[in-house]
N, C-alpha and C positions, 0 to 999 in steps of 0.2 A: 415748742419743740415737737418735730414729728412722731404720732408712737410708729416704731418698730414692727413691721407686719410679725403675726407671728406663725406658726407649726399651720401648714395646711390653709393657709387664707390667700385670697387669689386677686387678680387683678386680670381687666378688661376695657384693651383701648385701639383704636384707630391710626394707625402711619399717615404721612403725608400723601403717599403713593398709594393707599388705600385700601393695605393687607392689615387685618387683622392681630393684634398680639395678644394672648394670654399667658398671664403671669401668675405660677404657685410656688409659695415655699415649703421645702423638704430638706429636714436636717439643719438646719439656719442656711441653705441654699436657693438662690432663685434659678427657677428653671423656667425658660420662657418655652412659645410654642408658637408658630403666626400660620392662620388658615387665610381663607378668603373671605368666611362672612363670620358675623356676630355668633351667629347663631350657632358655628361648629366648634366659634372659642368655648363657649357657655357646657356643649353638649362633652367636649374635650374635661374641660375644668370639673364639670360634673363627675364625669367616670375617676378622673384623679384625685379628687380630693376623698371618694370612697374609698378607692384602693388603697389611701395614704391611709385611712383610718381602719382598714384590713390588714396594715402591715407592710405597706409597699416600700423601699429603700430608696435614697436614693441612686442608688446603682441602675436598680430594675427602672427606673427615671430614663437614665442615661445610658444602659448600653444596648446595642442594635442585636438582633438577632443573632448575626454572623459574629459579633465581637461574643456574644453566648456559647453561639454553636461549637463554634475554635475555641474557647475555655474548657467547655463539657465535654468535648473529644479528648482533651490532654486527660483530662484527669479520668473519663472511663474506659481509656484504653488497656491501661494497664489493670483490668478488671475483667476483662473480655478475651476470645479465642482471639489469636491475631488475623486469622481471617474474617473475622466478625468485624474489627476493627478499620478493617480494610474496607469492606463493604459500604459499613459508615460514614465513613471520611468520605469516598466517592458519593455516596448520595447525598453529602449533606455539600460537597463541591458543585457536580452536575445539576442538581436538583432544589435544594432549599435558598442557597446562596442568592444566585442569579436573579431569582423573583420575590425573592421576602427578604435577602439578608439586611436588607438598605433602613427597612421597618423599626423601629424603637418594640425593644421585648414586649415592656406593655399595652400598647397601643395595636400591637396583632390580633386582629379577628378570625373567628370563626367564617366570615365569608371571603376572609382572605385569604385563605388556607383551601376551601371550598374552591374559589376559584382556579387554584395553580393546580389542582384535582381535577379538573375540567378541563385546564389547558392542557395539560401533560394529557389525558386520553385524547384528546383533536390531536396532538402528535402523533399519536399511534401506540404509548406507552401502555402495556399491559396494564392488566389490572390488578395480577399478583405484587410487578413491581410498584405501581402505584399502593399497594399497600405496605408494601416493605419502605418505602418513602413517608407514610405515614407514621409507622410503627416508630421509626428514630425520632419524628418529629413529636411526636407525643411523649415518649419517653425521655426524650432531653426536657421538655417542658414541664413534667412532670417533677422532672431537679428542680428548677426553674424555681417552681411552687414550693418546693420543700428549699430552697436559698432564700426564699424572703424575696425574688424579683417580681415575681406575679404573683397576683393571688385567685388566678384559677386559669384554667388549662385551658383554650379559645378552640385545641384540635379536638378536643373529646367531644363534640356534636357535631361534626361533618359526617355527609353520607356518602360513603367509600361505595367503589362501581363494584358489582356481583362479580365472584370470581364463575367463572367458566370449567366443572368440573371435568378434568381429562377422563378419556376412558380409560381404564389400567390395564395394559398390557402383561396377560402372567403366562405362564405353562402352568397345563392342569397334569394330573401327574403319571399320564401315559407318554405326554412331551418329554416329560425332566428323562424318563425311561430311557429314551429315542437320544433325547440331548446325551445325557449320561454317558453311553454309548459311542456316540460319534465321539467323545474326546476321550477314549480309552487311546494311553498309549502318548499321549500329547503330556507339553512339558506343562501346561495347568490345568491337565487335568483331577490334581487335589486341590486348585483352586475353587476351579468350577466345582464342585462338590459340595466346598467347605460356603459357599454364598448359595447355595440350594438348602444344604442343609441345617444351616444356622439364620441365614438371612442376615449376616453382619453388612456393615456399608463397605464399600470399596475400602476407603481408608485406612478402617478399620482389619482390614484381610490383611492390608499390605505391612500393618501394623504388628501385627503377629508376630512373636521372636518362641524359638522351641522350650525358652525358660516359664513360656506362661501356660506350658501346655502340662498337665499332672496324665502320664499314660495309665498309671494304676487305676486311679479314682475316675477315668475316664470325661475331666473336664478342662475345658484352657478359660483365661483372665483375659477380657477383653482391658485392656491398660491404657493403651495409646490409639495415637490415627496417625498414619502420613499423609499429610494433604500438599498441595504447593502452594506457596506462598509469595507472595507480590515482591516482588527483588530480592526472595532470598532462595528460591527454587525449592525442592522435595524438602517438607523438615516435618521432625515426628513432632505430635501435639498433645497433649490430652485433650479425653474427650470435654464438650464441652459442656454436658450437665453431669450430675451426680445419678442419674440413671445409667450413663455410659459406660460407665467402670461396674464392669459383671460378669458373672462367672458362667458360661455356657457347657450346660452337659452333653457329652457327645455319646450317637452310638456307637455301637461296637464294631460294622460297618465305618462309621467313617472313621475310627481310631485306625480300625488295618488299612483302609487307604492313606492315613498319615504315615501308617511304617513304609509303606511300601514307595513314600513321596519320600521320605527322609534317606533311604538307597539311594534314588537317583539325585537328591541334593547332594550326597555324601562322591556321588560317580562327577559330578561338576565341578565341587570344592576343588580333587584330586585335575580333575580337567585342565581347569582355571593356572595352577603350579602358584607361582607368584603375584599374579595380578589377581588372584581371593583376597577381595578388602570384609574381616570377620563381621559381622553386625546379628549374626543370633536368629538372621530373618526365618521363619516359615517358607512365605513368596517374595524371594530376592530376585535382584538381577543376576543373567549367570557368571557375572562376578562378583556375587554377594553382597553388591548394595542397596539401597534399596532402587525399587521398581520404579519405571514412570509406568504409570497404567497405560498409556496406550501401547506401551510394546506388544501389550494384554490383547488390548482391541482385537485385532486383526483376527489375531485364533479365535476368538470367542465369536466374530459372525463368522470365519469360515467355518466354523464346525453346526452355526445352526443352518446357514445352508447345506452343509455335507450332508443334516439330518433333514432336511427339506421342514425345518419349522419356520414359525414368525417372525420377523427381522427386529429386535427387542432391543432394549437396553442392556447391559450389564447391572445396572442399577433396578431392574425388573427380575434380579433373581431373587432380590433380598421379599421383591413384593408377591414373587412367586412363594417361597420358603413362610410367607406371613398367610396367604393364602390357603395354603396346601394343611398346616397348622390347624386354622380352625376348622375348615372344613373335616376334618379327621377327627372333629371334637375336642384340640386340646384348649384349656380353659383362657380364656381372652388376657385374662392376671397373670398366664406364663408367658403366652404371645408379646404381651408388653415388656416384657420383662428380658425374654431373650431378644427382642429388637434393641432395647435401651431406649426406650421412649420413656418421659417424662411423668406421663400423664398416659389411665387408661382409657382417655375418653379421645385421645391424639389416634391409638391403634383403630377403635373402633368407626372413628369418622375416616381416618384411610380408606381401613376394608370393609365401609358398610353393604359392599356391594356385595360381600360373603354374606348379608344375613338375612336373606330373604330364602335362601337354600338351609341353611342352619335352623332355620323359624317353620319350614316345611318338616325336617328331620324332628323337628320336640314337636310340633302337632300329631305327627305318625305315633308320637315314646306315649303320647298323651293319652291317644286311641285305646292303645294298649291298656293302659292303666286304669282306662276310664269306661269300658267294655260292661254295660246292662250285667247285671247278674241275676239269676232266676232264684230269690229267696226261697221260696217253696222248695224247689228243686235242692238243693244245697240242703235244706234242713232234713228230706227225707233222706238223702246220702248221708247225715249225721247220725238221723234214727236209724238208720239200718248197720251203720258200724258200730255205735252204741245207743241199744235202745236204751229207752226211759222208762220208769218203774215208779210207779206211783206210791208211796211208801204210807 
């Protein structure tokens, strides 16, 4: 009687048509595999029968990348910002699918991964997005490894294309002056302010309701964001890390620009009669819903044209307000803190462009400090205020 192959023992044979088969057992299953030559059954069987004895399932056997990738999306969506979730899904649709999904999870290399990295920049694909296309691929694989399908990660040694640092575009703070100015009198103009003077993200402004604002103690809760969202249009969010939920102190200055913003919200409400739908906002639409930012747009470059500055971002006030910040000295641990950034090493590679100015400013403190002193001199000014007496 035949014995029974058993856990991990493999088999190596020839078809008539004269492709290749290799044959291993996992789980009491036979999972076959057919190349073209001896030698890549052998090299196949070899890496399989380790990873079987590293823990490999037969799942990680059997399912293809793409039958992974559409499992790992269901279950880390509901873990995720829903725009986060969006992102994902389209790159792992446009991008992973198409050229790796066809691949058995295990049998994914490192040069095959390397490769669609290479194709995707012959396309034209940045490099930023090409690593945003890595990030998901690594971190789903990363599940991957921690589910028993693989047992090690084939993206964590490819070499990802240099990003191309932009130049950042800020107002230094004779501009914000000039700007400031030009939108006296405009209907965001306590917008424009409140992103000079906080640096919060767009989302986050529009996020604002007058419940998160304390007038006495002169600070507001950053809570929420509105962002838009892929088929379901404007919807409020939370932030998406635990740094984003934080409390911003304001000056005194911008609190009297809020009273004197909350008059003409109060002159719109009354405006508006019937069609004021309530929502609490700070910066509403003027019927009180919320904002799409581009309504925003338009004011925000005519007014830096009116003030004849840089044709910027909106999104370059927050880098302006980060800049302006430490240049003034305030300590990089508040800087991070009032952005909502994560991590203080995230602000400082932002605006390291701020510290080559900052690193001139402590050499100067250092001078000072570090100033020759004339021992001799100093001791006779001692003996002469109080002499010495030899006793």
């Amino acid at each position: 009687m035949a014995r029974k192959r058993g856990q991990n023992e493999g088999t190596i044979y020839q078809r008539k048509d004269g492709l290749w088969i290799v044959q291993v057992t996992i789980q009491s299953k036979r999972v076959s595999k057919y190349f073209k030559t001896q030698s890549e059954c052998r090299e196949w069987l070899r890496n399989t029968q380790s990873q079987i004895q590293n823990g490999l399932t037969l799942a990680g056997v059997q399912t293809t990348l793409k039958e992974f990738l559409n499992q790992w999306l269901i279950s880390y969506r509901s873990s995720v910002h829903p725009n986060t979730s969006v992102q994902y899904e389209g790159i792992i649709r446009l991008h992973l699918i198409p050229v790796l999904g066809h691949l058995k999870l295990k049998d994914l290399r490192t040069d095959q991964i390397q490769a669609l990295y290479t194709g995707e920049t012959k396309r034209g694909t940045s490099p930023r997005m090409i690593q945003y296309i890595h990030a998901v691929l690594r971190r789903a694989l990363n599940i991957a490894l921690r589910w028993g399908l693989i047992n090690r990660n084939p993206a964590l040694s490819v070499t990802l294309p240099k990003l191309k640092r932009k130049e950042m575009k800020t107002l230094n703070d004779s501009q914000v002056r000039v700007f400031l100015s030009a939108a006296k009198g405009l209907r965001h103009e306590a917008l424009f302010w409140m992103a000079v003077f906080t640096g919060l993200r767009e989302g986050e402004l529009f996020g604002l309701k007058w419940s998160d604002l304390d007038w006495g103690k002169k600070y507001l809760k950053v809570q929420r964001q509105l962002q838009r969202i892929q088929g379901k249009g404007m919807v409020f969010t939370e932030p998406k890390t635990a740094a984003g939920k934080r409390m911003i102190v304001l000056s005194t200055a911008m609190v009297a620009k809020l009273r004197e913003h909350l008059d003409h919200h109060q002159q719109e409400r009354i405006s508006a009669g019937d069609r004021w739908q309530e929502h609490d906002l700070l910066f509403p639409s003027t019927l009180g819903t919320p904002m799409d930012p581009s309504n925003m747009y338009k004011d925000f470059k005519d007014t830096l044209k009116k003030a004849g500055l840089p044709d910027i971002r909106f999104h370059d006030l927050r880098h302006t307000a980060a800049t302006l910040m430490l240049l003034q000295g305030t300590h990089p641990k508040i800087v991070q803190e009032r952005l909502g950034h994560s991590d203080i090493s995230l602000t400082m590679n932002t605006y390291s462009h701020v510290l080559p100015s900052m690193q001139e400013e402590a050499a100067e403190k250092m001078d000072e400090i570090l100033v020759p002193i004339d021992v001799g001199e100093e001791l006779n000014k001692v003996g002469e205020s109080k002499p010495y007496f030899r006793v």
